[in-house]
Residue, then its C-alpha position, 0 to 999 in steps of 0.5 A: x493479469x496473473x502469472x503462471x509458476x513454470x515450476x511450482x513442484x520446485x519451488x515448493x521443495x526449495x520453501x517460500x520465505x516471501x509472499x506477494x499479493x495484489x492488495x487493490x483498494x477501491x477509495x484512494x483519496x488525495x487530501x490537501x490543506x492547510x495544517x497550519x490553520x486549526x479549523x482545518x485539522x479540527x474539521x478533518x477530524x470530525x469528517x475522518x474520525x481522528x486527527x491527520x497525521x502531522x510528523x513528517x512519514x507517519x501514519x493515522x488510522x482506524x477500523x475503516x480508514x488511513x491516512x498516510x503523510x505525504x507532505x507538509x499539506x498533502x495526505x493520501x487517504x485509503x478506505x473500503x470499498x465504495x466509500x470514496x464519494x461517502x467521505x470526500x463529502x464529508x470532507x467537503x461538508x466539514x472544510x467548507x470555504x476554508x483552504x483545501x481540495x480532495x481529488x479521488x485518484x482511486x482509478x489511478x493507483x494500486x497496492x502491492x503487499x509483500x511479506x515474508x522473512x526475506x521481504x526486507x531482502x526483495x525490497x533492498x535490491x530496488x530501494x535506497x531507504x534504510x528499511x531495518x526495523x529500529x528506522x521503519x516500523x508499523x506507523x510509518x510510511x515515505x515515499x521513494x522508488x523500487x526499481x525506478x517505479x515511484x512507490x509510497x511504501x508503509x510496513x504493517x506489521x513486524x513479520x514483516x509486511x509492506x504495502x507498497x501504493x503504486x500508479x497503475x500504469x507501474x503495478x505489472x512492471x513492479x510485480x514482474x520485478x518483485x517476481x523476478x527478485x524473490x525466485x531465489x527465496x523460493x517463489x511460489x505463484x498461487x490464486x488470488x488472495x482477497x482483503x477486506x478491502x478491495x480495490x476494482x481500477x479499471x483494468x486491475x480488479x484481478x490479481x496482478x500477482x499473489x506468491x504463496x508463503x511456504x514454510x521451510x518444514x515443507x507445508 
């Protein structure tokens, strides 16, 4: 699903300060296990290619893959395109008989991406978390609720940017919100933006919404 702009000319002579984009991954892994026990973390370090995350709200990753702290034994793991079978046997192969599990829920979520100098502002009017960079910052990551839609949400960089993981039944009414959030900083609905990584759920391969970032000089 994509939305139309009713007034594109409008909005663009008002100026976008905020970008929304469907940033859909095609490997989304839920990893369980027991942190407690060193042959566990030492073996999802040798399948991963770094160590898991183990402070409370925090993020690890590398070139192809993140792992995001979901609890004191879960992880939800994010790779590219096709990978997903790839890596949980490798998980499988590492951890052997000790205690874990690795689910695929790939076909069950989804990512929004925002950014944009009003990103934080959008956010604020659905989320209770104190999102000022000094608390938030690129490496950390929590779970919480935008408008009542459960979303683990992780900022990116300082410009800012927010990935925001949702369920799938959740991602067109969170979009439709986020629509309706931004329009009075200047919304600008455009084509589909594509990532590296990109994520084909069924029913989601398309854009659910991409708002173009339009600079105030009139660009």
């Amino acid at each position: 699903m994509q939305f139309n702009a009713p007034s594109l000319a409008r909005v663009r002579m008002k100026g976008s300060v905020f970008n929304c984009a469907n940033v859909l991954f095609s490997a989304i892994l839920n990893l369980r296990g027991k942190p407690a026990e060193s042959a566990f973390l030492q073996a999802v370090e040798r399948a991963l290619g770094f160590a898991l995350p183990l402070k409370p709200n925090t993020v690890a990753e590398n070139r192809e893959l993140t792992a995001l702290w979901l609890g004191p034994d879960e992880w939800l793991l994010l790779t590219q395109p096709d990978r997903e079978a790839e890596i949980a046997q490798a998980l499988r192969d590492a951890l052997g008989n000790l205690f874990f599990a690795i689910v695929d829920i790939s076909s069950g979520q989804t990512v929004l991406n925002i950014r944009g100098n009003q990103a934080r502002d959008v956010l604020a009017k659905g989320c209770s978390l104190d999102l000022h960079p000094r608390l938030f910052y690129p490496g950390c990551c929590a779970q919480t609720h935008i408008a009542k839609a459960t979303v683990l949400i992780r900022p990116l960089d300082h410009s800012p940017s927010f990935d925001l993981v949702v369920r799938r039944s959740f991602a067109e009414y969170l979009a439709l919100w986020l629509k309706d959030a931004a329009q009075e900083y200047g919304l600008v609905v455009a084509p589909p933006v594509v990532r590296a990584m990109v994520h084909h759920a069924a029913g989601l391969s398309d854009s659910i919404l991409h708002c173009e970032d339009i600079s105030r000089s009139g660009a």
